[in-house]
Each structure stands twice: as structure tokens, then as C-alpha cells.
C-alpha positions in Angstrom: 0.0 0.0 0.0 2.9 2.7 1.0 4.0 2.3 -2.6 1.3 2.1 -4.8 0.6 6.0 -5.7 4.6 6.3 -6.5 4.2 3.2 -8.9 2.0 4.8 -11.3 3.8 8.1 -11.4 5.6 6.9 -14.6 2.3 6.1 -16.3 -0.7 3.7 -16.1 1.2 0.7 -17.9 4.0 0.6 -15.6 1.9 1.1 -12.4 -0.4 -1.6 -13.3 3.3 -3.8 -13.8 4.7 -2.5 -10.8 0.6 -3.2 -8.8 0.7 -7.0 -10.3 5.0 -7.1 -8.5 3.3 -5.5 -5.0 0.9 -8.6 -5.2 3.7 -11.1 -5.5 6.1 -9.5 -3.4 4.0 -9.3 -0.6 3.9 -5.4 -1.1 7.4 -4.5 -1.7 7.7 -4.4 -5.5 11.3 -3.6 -7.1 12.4 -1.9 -4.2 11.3 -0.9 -0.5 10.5 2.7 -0.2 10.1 4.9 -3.4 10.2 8.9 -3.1 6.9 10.5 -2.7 5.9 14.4 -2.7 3.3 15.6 -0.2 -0.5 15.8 -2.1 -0.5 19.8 -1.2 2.8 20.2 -3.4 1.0 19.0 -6.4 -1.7 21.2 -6.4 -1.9 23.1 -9.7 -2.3 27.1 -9.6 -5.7 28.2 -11.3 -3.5 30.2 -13.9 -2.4 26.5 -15.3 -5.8 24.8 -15.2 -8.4 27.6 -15.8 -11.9 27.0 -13.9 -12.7 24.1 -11.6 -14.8 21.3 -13.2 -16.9 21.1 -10.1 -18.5 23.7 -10.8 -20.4 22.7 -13.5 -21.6 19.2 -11.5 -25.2 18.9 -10.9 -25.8 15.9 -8.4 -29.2 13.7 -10.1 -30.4 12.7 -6.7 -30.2 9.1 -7.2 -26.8 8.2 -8.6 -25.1 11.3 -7.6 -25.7 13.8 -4.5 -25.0 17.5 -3.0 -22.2 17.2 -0.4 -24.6 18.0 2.6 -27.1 14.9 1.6 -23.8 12.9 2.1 -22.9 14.2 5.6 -26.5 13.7 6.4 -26.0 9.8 5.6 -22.9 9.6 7.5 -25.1 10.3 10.7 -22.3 13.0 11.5 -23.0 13.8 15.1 -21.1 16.8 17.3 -22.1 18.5 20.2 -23.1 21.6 19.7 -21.4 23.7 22.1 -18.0 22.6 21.7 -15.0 24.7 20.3 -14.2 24.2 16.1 -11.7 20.9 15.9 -10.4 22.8 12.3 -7.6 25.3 13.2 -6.7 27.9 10.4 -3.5 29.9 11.3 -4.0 32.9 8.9 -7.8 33.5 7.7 -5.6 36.3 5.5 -4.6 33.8 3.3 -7.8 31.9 2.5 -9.6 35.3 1.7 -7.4 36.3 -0.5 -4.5 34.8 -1.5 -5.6 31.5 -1.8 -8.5 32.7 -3.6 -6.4 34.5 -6.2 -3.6 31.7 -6.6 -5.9 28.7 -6.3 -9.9 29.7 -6.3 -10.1 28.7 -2.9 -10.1 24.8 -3.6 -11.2 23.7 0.4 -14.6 24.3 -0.7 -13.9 21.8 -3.7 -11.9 19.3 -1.9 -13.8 18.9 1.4 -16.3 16.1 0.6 -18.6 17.4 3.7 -18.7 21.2 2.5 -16.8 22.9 5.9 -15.1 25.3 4.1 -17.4 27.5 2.1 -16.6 31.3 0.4 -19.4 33.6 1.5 -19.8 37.8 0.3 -17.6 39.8 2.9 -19.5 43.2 4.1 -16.4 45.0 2.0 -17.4 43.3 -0.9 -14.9 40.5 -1.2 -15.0 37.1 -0.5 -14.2 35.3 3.6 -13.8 31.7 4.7 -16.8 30.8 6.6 -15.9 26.9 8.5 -19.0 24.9 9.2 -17.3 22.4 11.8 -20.2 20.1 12.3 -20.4 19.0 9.2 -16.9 17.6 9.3 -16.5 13.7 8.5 -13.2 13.5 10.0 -11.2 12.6 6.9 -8.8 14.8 7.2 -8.3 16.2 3.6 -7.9 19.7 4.3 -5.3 19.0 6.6 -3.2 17.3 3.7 -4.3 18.8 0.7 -4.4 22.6 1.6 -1.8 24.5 -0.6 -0.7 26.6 1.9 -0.5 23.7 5.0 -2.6 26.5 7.2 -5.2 23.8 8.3 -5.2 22.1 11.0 -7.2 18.9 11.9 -7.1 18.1 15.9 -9.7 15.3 17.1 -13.0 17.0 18.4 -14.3 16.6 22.0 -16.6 14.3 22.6 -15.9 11.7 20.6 -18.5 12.8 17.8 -18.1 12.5 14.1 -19.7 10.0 11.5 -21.5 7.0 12.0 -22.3 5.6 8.8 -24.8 3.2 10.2 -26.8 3.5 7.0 -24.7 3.0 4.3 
């Protein structure tokens, strides 16, 4: 498993090759460890990709769904008075660097929609967090560009259930 992103770096051929060694090997492959990069340092500037395909998704309702019908069937559960378990060091940066360099891609990446860009009283855009929706997957802790979020466990022991799926 600790190898198997790095073997399909070089392509999908020779990752399926090197996949098919792992199973043999008993997960080692051709060698033990192969060099990895951290998932933020691959992130692409919007500059380079142009407009985020997500934003043209329409969920159908029976195939496909809106992020907050998701966390609803993950029986997320937090108690309400407890403080935010998501730590961002410098709001500066999400609201507007960030949004500049990258269109603000927490909203995108967070499969439970915590992070979400709302109209700032000087016109702008802010970071508004929306903690108890959080599935406890820690994405934004890995992917965010700028390594500014933090994910700490939340009191209580609440988060997602998934009794029903």
C-alpha cells in the first residue's frame, strides 16, 4: 500500500506492472520505499488549469448527490457547544491569496462542504468553516496548498457514524 501511488507516477502501464509485483512481493515491489511528494505540493495554480470542473456538477439525486445529503447519511453527530476541531492559522490567506492563486479549492476538496466562500461586508469574499459537518477525513489538513489547516480530534468523541450505508 505505501508504494502504490509512486508506482503509477511513470504512467498507467507501468503502475499496473509494478501493482501486479506488490501482489507477489507481498507489497514490496522492485524496491522498499520509493520517493513520494506531499499531495499539497502537487496542487496546480488556477492560472495552469483555468476554472474548476466542479462547478459545473449537478448531483441527479439518485446516482449522484449534493455534499450536505452525504454528511446527512454519514449520521455525523457533534455536540453543539464545543469549540471548532479545524484550526486555520491565517484566515488572511484563504480570503485572499488563496483565492487568487488557487480559487479557494477547500470548498472543492472537502467532501462534507466545511469550508465554504461567502460575500464579505467590503465586498470581497471570507472563509466561513461549518465544523459540524466535518467527516473526520482529514483532507484539508493534507491537501491545503498553503499547510494553514489544521485537523485536531474533536471533544466528545462525535463525528460519522455511517450506520446507514
Amino acid at each position: 500500500m505505501r508504494n502504490f501511488h509512486q508506482g503509477f507516477e511513470s504512467g498507467l502501464w507501468k503502475g499496473v506492472f509494478h501493482a501486479a509485483l506488490q501482489q507477489v512481493t507481498g507489497g514490496r515491489g522492485l524496491r522498499a520505499r520509493y520517493p513520494t511528494r506531499a499531495g499539497h505540493e502537487r496542487m496546480r495554480r488556477t492560472s495552469e488549469v483555468g476554472p474548476h470542473p466542479a462547478e459545473s456538477f449537478r448531483p441527479d439525486g439518485t446516482l449522484t448527490f449534493d455534499k450536505l445529503s452525504d454528511v446527512y447519511h454519514s449520521s455525523t453527530h457533534h455536540e453543539e457547544d464545543q469549540p471548532s476541531h479545524l484550526r486555520i492559522s491565517d484566515f488572511d490567506i484563504c480570503n485572499n491569496r488563496c483565492s487568487r492563486e488557487y480559487g479557494n479549492p477547500c470548498q472543492h476538496f472537502c467532501p462534507a462542504a466545511v469550508y465554504e466562500m461567502e460575500e464579505a461586508p467590503d465586498g470581497g469574499q471570507r472563509l466561513k468553516l461549518n465544523p459540524s459537518n466535518c467527516v473526520h477525513c482529514k483532507t484539508c489538513d493534507i491537501a491545503d496548498p498553503y499547510q494553514i489547516i489544521t485537523w485536531v480530534p474533536p471533544e466528545g468523541g462525535g463525528g460519522p457514524h455511517y450506520d446507514g450505508m
